[in-house]
N, C-alpha and C positions, 0 to 999 in steps of 0.2 A: 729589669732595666728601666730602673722609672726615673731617678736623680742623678744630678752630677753637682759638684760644686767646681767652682774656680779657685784658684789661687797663682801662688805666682811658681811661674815654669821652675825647676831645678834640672840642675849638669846631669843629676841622674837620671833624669828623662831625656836626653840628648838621644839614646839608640832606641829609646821607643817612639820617635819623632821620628825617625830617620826611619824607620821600621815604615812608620807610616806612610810619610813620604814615597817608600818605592813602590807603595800600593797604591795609593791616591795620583800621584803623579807619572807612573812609571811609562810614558812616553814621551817625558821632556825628559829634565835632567834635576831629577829629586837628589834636594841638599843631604847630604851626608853631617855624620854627628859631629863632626868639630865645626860646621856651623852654626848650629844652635849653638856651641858652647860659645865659639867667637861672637855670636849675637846678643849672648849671655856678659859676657866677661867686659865687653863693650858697653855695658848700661842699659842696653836697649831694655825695653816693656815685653816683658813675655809672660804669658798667661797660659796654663791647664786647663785641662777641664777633665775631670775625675771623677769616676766612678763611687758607687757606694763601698769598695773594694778597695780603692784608693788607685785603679788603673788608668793611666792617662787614654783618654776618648777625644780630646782633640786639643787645638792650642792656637795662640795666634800673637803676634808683633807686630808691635810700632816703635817707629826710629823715629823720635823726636830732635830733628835736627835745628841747629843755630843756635843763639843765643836769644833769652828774655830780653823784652816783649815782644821779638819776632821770632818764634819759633814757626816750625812747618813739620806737619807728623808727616809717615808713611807707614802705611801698612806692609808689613815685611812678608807677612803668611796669615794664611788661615787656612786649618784644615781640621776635619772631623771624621773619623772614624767612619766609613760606610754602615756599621751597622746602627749607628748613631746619629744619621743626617737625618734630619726633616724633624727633627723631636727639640729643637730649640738649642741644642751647643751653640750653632754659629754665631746664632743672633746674641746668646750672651755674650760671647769672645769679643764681636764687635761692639758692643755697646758698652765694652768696661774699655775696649782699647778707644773708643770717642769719648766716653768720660775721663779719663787721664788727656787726652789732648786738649777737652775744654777745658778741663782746668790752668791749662797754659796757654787758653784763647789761642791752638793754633787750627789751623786747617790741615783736612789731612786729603793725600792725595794714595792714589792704587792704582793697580794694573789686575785686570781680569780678562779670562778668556772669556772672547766674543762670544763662544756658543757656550757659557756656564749660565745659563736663565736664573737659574735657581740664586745663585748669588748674586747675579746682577739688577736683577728683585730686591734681595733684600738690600744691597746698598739705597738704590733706588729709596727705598720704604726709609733709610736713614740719612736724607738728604743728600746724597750723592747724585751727580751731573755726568752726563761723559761729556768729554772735555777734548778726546781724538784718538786716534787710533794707531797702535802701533802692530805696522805688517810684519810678519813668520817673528815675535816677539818671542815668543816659549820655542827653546828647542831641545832635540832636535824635528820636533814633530812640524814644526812650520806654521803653528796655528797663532793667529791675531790676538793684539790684546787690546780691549779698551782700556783706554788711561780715565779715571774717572778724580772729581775732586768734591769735597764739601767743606763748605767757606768756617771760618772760624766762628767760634760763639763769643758771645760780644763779651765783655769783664762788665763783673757790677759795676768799678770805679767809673767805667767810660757811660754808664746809663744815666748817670748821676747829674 
């Protein structure tokens, strides 16, 4: 278990997400597969992370909402594989879903559990703010989420 690559999510990963989902989440209220598809069929940014095998190991979305030059991302999910955390998926997931957002100079904003360190780190480490707090936000477990944002990257036109 040494690689993964990215690529872009397929329908046919929708029950191996969902899969994950009720293991990663399974004290709130883990998405079921026809939302991945709806988050699919929708346009949204969703990304793999795949094994040397070809088996999906984690994934992550961004909803790119509004229209050019004001767009505003959101990060939809991130999630990775327990046997797979701490070995770099997340950070890749996030760092191609912030490169497809600056490319359309937006800012992207998230919701994270208040006690996830580990991810709240690493937003932290990719210019993320928290921004406030939103109380019994995941449920039905009741637990808090910081709302966190990072501002957009500038366009070369505007440096000019």
């Amino acid at each position: 278990m040494t690689g993964f690559t990215l690529a872009a999510l397929r329908h046919r990963d929708a029950a191996r997400c969902a899969e994950l989902e009720r293991r990663l989440f399974s004290g709130d209220d883990p998405w079921r597969e026809r939302a991945f598809r709806s988050e699919l069929d929708n346009g949204h940014y969703y990304l793999g992370a795949y094994d040397q095998e070809g088996r999906l190991v984690g994934y992550a979305g961004l909803a790119l909402n509004g229209r050019a030059p004001d767009f505003e991302g959101s990060v939809q999910t991130i999630a990775v594989d327990g046997d797979w955390q701490g070995k770099g998926v997340g950070k890749a997931l996030l760092e191609a879903l912030l490169a497809r957002a600056d490319e359309v100079a937006a800012p992207v904003f998230l919701e994270v559990r208040t006690d996830n360190e580990r991810a709240i780190t690493l937003y932290k480490s990719r210019g993320f703010e928290q921004l406030g707090l939103r109380r019994r936000y995941y449920q039905p477990s009741g637990a808090d989420a910081y709302t966190m944002g990072r501002p957009a990257a500038v366009r070369q036109e505007e440096k000019s």
